[in-house]
C-alpha atoms as one frame of an Amber mdcrd trajectory, in Angstrom:
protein
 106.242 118.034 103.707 106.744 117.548 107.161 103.319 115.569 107.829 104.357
 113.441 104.909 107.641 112.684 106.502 106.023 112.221 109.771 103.437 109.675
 108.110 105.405 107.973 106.026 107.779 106.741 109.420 105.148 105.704 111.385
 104.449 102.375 109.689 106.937 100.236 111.531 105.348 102.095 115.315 101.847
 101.309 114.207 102.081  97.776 114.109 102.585  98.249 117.966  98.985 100.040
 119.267  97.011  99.614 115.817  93.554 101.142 117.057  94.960 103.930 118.456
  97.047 105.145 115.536  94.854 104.369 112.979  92.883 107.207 114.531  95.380
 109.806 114.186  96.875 108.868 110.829  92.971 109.330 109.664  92.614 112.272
 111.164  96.353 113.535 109.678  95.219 112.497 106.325  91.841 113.781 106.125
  93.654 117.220 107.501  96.155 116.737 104.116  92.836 116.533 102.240  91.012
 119.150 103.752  94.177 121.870 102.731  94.643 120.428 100.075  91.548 119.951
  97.970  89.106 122.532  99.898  86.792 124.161  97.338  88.215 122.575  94.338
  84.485 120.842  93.343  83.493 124.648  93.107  83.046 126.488  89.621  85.153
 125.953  86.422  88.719 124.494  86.982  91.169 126.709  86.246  94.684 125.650
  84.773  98.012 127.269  84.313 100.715 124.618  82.482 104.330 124.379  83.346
 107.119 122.808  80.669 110.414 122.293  80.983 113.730 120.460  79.938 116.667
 120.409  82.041 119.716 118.538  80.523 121.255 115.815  83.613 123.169 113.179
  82.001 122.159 109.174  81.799 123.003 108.602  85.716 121.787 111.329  87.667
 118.956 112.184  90.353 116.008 113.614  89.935 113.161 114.244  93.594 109.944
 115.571  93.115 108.140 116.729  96.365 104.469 118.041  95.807 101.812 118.619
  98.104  98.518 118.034  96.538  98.207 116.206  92.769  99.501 113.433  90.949
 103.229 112.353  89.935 103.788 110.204  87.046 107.468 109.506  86.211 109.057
 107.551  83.029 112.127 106.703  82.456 112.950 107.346  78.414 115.813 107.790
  76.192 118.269 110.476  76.334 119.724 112.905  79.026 116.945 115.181  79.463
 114.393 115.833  82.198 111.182 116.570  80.469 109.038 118.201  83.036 105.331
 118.722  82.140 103.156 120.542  85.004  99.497 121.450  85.239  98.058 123.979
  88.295  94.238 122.896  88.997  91.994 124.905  90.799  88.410 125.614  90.576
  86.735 129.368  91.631  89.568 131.495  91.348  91.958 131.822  89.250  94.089
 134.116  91.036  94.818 131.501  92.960  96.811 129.413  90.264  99.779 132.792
  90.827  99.990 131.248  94.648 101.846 128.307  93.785 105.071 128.225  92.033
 106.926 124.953  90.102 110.643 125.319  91.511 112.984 123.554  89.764 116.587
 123.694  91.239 119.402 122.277  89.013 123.173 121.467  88.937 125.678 118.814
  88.105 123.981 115.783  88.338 120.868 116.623  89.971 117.264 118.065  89.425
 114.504 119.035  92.768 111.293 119.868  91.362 108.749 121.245  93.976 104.986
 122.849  94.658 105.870 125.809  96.082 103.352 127.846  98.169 103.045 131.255
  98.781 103.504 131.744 102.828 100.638 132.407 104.398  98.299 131.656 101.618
  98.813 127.438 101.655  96.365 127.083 103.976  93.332 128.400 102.050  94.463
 127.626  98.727  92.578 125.010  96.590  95.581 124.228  93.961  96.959 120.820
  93.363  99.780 119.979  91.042  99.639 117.206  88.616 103.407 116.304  87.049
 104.275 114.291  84.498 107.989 113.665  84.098 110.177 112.181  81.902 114.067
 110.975  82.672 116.777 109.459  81.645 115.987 105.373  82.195 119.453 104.976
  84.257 118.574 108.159  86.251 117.621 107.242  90.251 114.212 109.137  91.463
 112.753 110.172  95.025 109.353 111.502  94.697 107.060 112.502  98.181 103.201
 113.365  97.790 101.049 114.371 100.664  98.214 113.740  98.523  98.265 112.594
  95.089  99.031 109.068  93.824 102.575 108.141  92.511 102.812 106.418  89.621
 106.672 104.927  88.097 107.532 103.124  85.113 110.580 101.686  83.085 112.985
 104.023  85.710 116.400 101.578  85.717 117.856 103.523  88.371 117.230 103.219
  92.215 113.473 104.577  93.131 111.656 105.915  96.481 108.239 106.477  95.940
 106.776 107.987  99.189 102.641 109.239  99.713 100.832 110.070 102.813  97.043
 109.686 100.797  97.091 108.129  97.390  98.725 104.880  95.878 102.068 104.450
  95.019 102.510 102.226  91.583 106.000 101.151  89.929 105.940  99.301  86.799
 109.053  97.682  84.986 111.835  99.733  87.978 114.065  97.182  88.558 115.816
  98.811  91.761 112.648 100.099  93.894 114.470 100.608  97.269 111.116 102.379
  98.657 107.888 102.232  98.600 105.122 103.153 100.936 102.071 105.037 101.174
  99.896 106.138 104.730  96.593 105.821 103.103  96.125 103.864 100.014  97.829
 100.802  97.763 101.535 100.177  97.113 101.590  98.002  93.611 105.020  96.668
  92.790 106.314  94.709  89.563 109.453  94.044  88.053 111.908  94.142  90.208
 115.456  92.623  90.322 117.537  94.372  92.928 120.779  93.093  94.814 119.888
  94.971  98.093 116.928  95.497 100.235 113.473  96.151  99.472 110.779  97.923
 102.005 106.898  98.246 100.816 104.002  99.383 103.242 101.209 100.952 103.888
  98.870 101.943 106.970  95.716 101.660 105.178  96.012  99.588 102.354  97.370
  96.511 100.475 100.620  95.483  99.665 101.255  93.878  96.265 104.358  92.785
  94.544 104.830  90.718  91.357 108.193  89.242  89.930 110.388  90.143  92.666
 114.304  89.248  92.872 115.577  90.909  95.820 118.130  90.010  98.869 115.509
  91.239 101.484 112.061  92.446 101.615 110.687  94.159 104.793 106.404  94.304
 104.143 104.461  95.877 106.419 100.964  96.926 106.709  98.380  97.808 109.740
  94.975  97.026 107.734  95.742  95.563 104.198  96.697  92.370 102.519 100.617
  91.657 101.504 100.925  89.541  98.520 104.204  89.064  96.798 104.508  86.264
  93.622 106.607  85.081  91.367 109.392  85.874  94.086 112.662  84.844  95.225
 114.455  86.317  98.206 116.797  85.265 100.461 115.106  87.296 103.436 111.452
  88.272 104.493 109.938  90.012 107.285 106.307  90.830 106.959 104.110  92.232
 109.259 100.440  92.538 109.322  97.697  93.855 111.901  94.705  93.073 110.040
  95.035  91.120 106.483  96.196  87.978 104.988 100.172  87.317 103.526 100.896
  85.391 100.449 104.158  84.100  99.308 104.724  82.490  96.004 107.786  81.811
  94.567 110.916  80.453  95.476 113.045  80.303  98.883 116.662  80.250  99.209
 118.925  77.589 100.853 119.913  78.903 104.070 116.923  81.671 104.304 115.076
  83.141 106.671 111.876  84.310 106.419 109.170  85.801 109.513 105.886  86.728
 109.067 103.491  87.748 111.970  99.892  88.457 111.739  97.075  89.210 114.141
  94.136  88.409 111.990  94.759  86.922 108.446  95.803  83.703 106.946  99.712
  82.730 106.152 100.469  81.373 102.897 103.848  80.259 100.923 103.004  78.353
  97.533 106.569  77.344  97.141 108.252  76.077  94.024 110.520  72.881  93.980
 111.942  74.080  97.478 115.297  71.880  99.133 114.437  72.062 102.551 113.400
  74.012 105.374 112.636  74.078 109.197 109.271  75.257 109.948 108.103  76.826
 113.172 104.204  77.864 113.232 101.751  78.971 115.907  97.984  79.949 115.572
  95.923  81.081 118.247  92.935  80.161 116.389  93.186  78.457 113.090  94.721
  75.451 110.951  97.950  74.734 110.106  97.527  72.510 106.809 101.019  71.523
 104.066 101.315  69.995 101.662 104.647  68.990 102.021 105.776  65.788 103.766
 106.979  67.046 107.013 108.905  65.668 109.944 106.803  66.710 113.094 108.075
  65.957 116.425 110.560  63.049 115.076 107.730  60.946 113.517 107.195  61.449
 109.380 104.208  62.574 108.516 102.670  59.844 106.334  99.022  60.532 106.451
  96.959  63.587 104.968  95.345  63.703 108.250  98.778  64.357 109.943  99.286
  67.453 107.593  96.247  69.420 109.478  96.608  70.449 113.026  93.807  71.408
 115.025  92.687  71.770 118.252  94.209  73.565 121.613  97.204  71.172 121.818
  97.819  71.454 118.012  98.416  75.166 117.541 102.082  75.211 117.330 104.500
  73.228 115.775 107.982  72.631 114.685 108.629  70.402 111.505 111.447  70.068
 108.890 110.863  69.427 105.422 113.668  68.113 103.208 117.278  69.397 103.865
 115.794  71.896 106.665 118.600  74.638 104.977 116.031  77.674 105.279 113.707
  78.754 108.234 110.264  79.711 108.137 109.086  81.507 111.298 104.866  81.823
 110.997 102.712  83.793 113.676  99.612  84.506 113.451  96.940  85.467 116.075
  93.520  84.866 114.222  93.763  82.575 110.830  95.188  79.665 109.073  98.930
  78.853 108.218  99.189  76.714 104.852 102.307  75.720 102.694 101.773  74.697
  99.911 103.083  73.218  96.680 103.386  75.339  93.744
């Protein structure tokens, strides 16, 4: 688990020297893939299945950490942890013995982990696929290396961690976490007090009826697209794709988005005010919104596009100017729009 741990940090260090990390964090994943999944297009699959339930009460924690296979976590009635497991493999069966399913409990807690046998891991063509059920109040931590994660109707706080494979969460209110290395992070109802942080290296960012205090998005080569949203803070950072806000902004917020190549975009709804500040290297900045640019209102549809070499940065107000919008981008458009 240590290259997953080592992956899943570098997100906020690769925005910094893009080229030059994408290379490694390809060549980290394809080595997850290589252990992982050597040999298993090879003769019959092979299976061994795993069940258990472990009694934890409506508020406890449950982590999963697996190496190579899916995770798919619901949240359901109850106090149990229904733990479902299937060993793959194809070739050898003998190989299916090299992995064990730990599962460590006590008051209030449940680790459930691929165990393999030392010295054999590297060789060994097994991959794990779990399917878990909790109690819906229960808080989750789950960490592939290469599988997808998939989360739904889990009320309790969840961090959903992958180095290769999407992470998905479905009707989880409190997602504190989510990120994935090399593939998709897929977001959707969630209402959480605190602070929510979504990335990925190679992939997209998507989040859909969002109510949080903060959101920190991040992604080297992917889009980030968050609707139906209302925050009070926003930092989003992109190497190579386009942002999308739509939604709602808070009086007295502050939201920051930098790109290098991709178009800005906040489709806001019935907002009071903010104070804009926008630069493109090259691109538009187009709104839709009466602003006040340089003292003078803008009247004129013509006054709402700036082009040109002395047009590529602005600052304008719209309405009360309560919340700030801070726009960079390097190669693309900026638009605000009206939803």
């Amino acid at each position: 688990m240590l290259l997953a741990a080592l992956a899943a940090g570098a997100v906020p260090a690769l925005a910094q020297d893009a080229p030059q990390h994408i290379v490694v964090v390809q060549q980290m994943v394809r080595a997850a893939r290589t252990a992982a999944y050597q040999g298993r297009d090879r003769g019959p699959e092979q299976t061994d299945r795993f069940s258990r339930k472990v009694k934890l009460g409506r508020d406890g924690r449950v982590s999963i950490g697996n190496i190579s296979g899916e995770i798919v976590v619901t949240g359901g009635s109850g106090d149990e942890v229904s733990i479902d497991a299937v060993k793959r493999t194809r070739g050898d069966q003998s190989q299916l013995a090299n992995v064990r399913i730990v599962v460590d409990d006590r008051a209030g807690r449940v680790d459930v982990r691929s165990e393999y046998e030392v010295g054999r891991s590297r060789n060994n063509n097994v991959s794990v696929d779990y399917t878990v059920t909790v109690p819906s109040g229960a808080s989750v931590e789950l960490k592939s290396v290469s599988g997808s994660i998939k989360v739904t109707g889990v009320r309790g706080a969840v961090r959903a961690e992958s180095v290769s494979g999407d992470v998905t969460t479905t009707d989880t209110p409190k997602v504190e976490l989510a990120k994935s290395v090399s593939g998709d992070v897929t977001l959707s109802g969630i209402q959480i007090d605190g602070d929510l942080s979504a990335s990925s290296v190679s992939g997209s960012v998507r989040a859909k009826g969002v109510k949080a205090h903060s959101l920190d998005l991040g992604s080297v080569s992917g889009d980030l697209t968050v609707s139906d949203v209302t925050c009070d803070r926003l930092n989003a950072k992109s190497v190579s794709g386009a942002f999308e806000y739509s939604g709602a902004i808070a009086r007295g917020g502050v939201y920051e988005v930098n790109l290098h190549s991709g178009t800005a975009r906040f489709v806001l709804a019935n907002p009071t005010g903010f104070e804009l500040t926008a630069n493109t290297f090259s691109g538009n900045i187009r709104s839709d919104l009466p602003l006040t640019i340089g003292g003078d209102q803008d009247r004129g549809r013509d006054n709402r596009t700036h082009r040109g070499p002395d047009n590529r940065a602005i600052r304008a107000t719209f309405g009360d100017g309560s919340a700030t919008l801070t726009v960079h981008t390097f190669s693309g458009d900026i638009v605000i729009a009206r939803r």
